[in-house]
C-alpha positions as CSV (number, residue, x, y, z in Angstrom):
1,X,140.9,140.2,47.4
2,X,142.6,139.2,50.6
3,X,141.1,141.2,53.6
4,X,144.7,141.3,55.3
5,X,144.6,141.5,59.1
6,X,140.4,141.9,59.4
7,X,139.4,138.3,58.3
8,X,136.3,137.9,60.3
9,X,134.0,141.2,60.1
10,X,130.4,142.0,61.2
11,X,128.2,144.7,59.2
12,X,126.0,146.5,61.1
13,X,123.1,148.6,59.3
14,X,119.8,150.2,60.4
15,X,116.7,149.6,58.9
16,X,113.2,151.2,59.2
17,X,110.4,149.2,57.3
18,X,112.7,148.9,54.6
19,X,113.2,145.1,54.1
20,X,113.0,144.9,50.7
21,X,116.3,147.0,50.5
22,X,118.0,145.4,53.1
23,X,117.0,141.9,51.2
24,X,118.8,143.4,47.9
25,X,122.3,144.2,50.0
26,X,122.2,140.8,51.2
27,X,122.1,139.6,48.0
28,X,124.5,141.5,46.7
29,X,126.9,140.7,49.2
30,X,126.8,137.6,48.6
31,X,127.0,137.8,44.8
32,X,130.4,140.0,45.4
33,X,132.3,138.3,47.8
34,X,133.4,134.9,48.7
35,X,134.3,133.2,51.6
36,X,137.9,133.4,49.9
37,X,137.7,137.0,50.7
38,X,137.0,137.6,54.5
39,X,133.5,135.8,56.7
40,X,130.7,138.4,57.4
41,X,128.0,138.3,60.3
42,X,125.7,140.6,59.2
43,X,123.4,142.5,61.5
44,X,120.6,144.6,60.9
45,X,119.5,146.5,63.3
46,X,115.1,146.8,63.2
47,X,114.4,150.2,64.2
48,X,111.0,149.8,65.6
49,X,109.7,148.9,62.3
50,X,106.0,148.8,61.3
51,X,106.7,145.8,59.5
52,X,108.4,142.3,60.1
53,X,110.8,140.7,57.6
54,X,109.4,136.9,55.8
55,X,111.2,134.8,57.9
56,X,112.1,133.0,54.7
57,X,115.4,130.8,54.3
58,X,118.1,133.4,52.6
59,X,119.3,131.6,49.3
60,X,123.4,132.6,49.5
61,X,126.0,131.1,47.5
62,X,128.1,127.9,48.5
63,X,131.1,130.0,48.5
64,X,129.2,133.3,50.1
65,X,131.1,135.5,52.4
66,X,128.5,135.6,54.6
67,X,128.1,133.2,58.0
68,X,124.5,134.2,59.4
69,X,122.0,136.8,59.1
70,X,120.7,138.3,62.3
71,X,118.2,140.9,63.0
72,X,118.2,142.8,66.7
73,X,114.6,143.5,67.1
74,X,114.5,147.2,69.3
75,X,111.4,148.2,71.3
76,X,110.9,151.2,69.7
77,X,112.2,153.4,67.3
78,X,115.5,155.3,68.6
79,X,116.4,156.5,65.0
80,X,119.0,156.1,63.2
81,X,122.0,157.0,64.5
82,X,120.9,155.4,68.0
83,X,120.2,152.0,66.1
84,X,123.9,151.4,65.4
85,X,124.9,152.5,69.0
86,X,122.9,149.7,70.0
87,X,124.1,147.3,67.0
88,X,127.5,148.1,68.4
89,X,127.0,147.6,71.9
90,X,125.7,143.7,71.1
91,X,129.0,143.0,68.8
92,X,131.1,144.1,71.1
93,X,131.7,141.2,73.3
94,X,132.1,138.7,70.2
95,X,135.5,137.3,70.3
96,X,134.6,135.9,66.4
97,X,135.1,139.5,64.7
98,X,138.1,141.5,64.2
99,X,136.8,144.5,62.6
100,X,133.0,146.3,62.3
101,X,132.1,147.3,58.9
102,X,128.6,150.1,59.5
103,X,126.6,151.0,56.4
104,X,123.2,151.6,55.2
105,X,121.2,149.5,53.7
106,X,119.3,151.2,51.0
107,X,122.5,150.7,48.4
108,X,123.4,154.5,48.5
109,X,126.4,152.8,50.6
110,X,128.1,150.3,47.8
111,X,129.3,147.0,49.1
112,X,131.4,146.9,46.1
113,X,133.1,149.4,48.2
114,X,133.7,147.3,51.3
115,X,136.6,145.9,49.5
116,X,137.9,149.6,48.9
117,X,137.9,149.8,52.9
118,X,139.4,146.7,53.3
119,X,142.3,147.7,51.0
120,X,143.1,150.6,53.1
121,X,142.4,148.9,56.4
122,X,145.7,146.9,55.3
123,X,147.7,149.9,54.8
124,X,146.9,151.3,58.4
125,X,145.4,148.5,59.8
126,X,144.9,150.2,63.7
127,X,142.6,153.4,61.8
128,X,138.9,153.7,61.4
129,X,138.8,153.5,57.4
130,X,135.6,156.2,56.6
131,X,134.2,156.7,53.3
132,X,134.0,159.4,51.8
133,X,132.0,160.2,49.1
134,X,133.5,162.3,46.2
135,X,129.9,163.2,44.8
136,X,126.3,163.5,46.2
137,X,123.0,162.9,44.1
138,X,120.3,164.9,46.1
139,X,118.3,167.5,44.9
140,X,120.1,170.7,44.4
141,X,117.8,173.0,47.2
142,X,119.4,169.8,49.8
143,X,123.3,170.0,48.6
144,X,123.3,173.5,49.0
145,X,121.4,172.7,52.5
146,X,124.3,170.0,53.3
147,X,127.0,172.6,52.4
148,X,125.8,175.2,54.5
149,X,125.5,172.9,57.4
150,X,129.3,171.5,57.1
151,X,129.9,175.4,56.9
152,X,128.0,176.1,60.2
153,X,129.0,172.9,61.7
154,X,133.2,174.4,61.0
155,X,132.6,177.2,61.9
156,X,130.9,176.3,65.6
157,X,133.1,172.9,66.4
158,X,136.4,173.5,64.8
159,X,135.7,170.6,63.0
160,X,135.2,169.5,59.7
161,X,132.8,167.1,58.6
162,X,133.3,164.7,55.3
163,X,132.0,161.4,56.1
164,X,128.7,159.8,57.2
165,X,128.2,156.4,58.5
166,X,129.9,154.2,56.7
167,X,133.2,153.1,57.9
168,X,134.9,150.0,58.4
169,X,136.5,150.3,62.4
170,X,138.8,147.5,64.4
171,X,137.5,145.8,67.2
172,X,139.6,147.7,69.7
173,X,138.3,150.9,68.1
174,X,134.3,149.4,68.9
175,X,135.3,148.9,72.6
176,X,136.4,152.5,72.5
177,X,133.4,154.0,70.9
178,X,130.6,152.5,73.5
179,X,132.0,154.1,76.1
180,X,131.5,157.5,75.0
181,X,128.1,158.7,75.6
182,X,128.4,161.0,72.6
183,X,128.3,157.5,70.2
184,X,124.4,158.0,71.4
185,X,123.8,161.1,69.7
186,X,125.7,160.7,66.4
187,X,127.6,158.1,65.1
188,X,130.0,159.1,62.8
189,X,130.8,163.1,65.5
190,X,131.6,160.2,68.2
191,X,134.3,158.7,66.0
192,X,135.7,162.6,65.6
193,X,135.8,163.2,69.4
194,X,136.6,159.8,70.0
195,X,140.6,161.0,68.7
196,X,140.7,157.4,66.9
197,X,143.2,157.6,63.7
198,X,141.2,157.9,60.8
199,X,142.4,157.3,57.0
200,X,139.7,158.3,54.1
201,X,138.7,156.2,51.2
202,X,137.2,158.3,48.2
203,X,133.6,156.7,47.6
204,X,130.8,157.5,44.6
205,X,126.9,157.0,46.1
206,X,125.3,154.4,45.2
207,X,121.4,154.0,43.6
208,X,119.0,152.9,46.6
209,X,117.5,149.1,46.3
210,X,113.9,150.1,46.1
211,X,111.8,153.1,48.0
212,X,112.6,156.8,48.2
213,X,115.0,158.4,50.7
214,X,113.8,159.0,54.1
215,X,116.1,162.2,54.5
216,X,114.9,165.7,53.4
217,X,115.7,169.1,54.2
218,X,113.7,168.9,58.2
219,X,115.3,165.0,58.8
220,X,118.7,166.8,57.8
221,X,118.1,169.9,60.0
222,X,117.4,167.3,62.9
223,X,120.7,165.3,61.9
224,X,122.7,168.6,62.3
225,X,121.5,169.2,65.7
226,X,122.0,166.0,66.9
227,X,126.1,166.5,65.7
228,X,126.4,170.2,67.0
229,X,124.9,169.0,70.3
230,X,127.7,166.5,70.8
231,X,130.1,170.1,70.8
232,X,127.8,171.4,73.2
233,X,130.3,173.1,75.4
234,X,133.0,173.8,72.4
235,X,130.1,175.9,70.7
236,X,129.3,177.5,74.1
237,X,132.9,178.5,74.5
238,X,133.1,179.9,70.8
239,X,129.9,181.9,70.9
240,X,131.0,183.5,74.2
241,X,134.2,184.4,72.3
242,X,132.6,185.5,69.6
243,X,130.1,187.8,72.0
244,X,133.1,189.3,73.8
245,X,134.3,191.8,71.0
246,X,130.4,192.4,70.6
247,X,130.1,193.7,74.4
248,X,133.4,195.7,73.9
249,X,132.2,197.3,70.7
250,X,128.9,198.6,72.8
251,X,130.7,199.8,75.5
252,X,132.8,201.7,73.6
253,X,129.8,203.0,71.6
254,X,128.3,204.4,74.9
255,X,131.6,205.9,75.8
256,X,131.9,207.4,72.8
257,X,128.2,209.3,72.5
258,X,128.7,209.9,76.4
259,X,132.5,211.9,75.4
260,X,130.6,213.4,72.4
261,X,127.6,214.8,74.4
262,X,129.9,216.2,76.9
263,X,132.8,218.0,74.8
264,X,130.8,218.8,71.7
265,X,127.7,220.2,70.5
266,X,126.9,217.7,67.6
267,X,124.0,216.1,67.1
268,X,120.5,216.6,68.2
269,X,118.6,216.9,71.6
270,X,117.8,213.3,72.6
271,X,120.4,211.5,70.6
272,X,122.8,210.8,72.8
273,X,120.0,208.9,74.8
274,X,118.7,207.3,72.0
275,X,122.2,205.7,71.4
276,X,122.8,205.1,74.7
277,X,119.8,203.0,75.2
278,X,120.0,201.3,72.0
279,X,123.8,200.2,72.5
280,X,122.7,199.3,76.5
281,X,119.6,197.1,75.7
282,X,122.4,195.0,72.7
283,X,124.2,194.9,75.5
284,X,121.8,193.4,78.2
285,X,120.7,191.0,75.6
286,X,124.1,189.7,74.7
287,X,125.4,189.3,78.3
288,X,121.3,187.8,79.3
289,X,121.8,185.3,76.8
290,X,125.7,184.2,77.7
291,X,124.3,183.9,81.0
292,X,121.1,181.6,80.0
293,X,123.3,179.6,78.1
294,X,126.3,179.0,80.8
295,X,123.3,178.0,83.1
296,X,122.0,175.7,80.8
297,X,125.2,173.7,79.7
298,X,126.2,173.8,83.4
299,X,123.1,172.4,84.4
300,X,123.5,169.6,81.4
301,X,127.0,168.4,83.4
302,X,124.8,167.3,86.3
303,X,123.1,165.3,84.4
304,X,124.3,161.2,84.1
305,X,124.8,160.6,80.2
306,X,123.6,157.9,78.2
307,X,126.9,155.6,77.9
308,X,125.7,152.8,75.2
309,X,127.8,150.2,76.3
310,X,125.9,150.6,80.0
311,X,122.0,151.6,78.9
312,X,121.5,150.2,75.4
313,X,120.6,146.5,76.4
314,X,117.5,147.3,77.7
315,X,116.5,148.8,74.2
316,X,116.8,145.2,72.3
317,X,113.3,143.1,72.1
318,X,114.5,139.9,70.9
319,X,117.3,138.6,68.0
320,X,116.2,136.4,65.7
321,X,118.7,134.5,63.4
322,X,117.4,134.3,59.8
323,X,117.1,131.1,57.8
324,X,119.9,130.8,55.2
325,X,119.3,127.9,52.4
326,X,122.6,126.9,50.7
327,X,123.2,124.5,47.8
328,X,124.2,121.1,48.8
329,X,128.4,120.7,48.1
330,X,127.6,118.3,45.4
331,X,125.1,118.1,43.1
332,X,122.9,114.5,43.3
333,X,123.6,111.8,41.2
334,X,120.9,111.1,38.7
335,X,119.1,107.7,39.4
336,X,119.7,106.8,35.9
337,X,123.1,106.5,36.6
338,X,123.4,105.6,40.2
339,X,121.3,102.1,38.5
């Protein structure tokens, strides 16, 4: 399938420990796609794993897609979303890539479904193309986890979330993503505040290479954090909306038992100070706890972020470019026949 105006692409994916997987997408890469389709410089990004890949020579088709096979070696582990920052920060300044195609490498992200991205990338070919999947294969107590947090996550940004990490994104739209110090906190939120056009490509999940999933319900708890604290200040701004008709509802509450206490003989001795001290301490709390968090985000804008683009190379250990083994363009000619 012709890749249209993104030719020469780069993968980047995150691994931790998991070679074995990452040695299956490789593989199937390169038993999908041909050079005839577009060139791939894949990167995988070693997340301060435990264990080293067999620097063994990668056996790839003649006609393969793929050019070379690098892994970025970090110092220590940054997790995952922080990986690819870094993975995008070192393609950046390549002037041998047009577009970045980011996916994990466990095979729950298809590579079947890099030509899907493609396809759309030439319909709008200046959009981040993100996948989307149409169904998930987790556990049921973790989909009803995941749906709740897209829920919370509308309801506190403004913003919905459909789409994880993989995405196929130009090169211009990489140069505008390290700048944003938000790319260092979650990946596919920074491409949301980043106000990049975006088109959607309907995606199924994939079975993983080898090994059981890393995320469960605490990894996913962590994950939503790490989004809602990119909206830091948008959440901040909707909570002390949403604490305003609270505050007005308690003063009116007091002015209410105060008007009843003075004009009426209802109730019992005492209630009226009951309420009112009830209704005053919701109060305190409500406007003690604006205030705590106003300071805090406040304080948080004096702060110098983490821009990726500026702080990331630091992270990176060493590169090391894999061995690939390729058969010879033609076969040798049989001594036999060469007598």
């Amino acid at each position: 399938m012709p890749a249209g105006p993104y030719r020469r692409l780069a993968l980047i994916t995150p691994v931790l420990d998991d070679w074995e997987s990452f040695g299956a997408l490789v593989s199937a890469i390169d038993a999908l796609h041909t050079e005839r389709d577009f060139s791939l410089r894949i990167l995988a990004i070693d997340d301060g794993s435990s264990t080293s890949i067999e620097a063994i020579p990668i056996a790839l088709a003649s006609d393969s897609c793929i050019l070379d096979v690098e892994v970025l070696h970090l110092a220590l582990n940054v997790g995952h979303q922080r990986a690819i920052a870094v993975g995008l920060t070192q393609i950046v300044e390549r002037d041998d890539v047009d577009a970045v195609v980011v996916m994990d490498s466990d095979g729950e992200d298809r590579p079947e479904d890099i030509s899907s991205l493609l396809a759309a990338a030439r319909r709008n070919p200046d959009h981040v193309i993100l996948a989307k999947r149409t169904k998930r294969s987790e556990s049921r107590t973790f989909r009803v986890f995941y749906a709740l947090y897209k829920v919370f996550f509308r309801i506190l940004t403004g913003e919905p979330i459909s789409f994880g990490n993989f995405c196929l994104i130009p090169m211009e739209g990489v140069r505008h993503l390290v700048h944003m110090a938000e790319l260092w906190n979650n990946f596919p939120i920074s491409i949301l505040r980043s106000r990049l056009r975006r088109d959607f490509v309907p995606t199924a999940r994939g079975q993983r290479y080898a090994g059981t999933s890393k995320m469960n319900l605490i990894a996913l708890i962590v994950h939503g954090m790490s989004a809602m604290s990119v909206y830091t200040e948008v959440i901040f701004v909707r909570l002390l909306l949403g604490s305003a008709p609270l505050a007005i509802l308690t003063l009116l509450g007091i002015a209410v038992a105060v008007v009843l206490k003075l004009t009426t003989n209802l109730g019992t001795p005492g209630w009226t100070t009951t309420v009112v001290g009830v209704l005053a301490i919701v109060l305190a709390q409500t406007i003690s706890l604006v205030a705590a968090t106003a300071l805090m985000v406040l304080s948080g804008r004096r702060v110098r972020p983490m821009i990726p683009i500026l702080d990331c190379r630091h992270l990176v250990a060493r590169i090391e470019r894999l061995p690939i083994k390729r058969p010879s363009a033609t076969a040798p000619v049989p001594s036999s026949v060469a007598g």
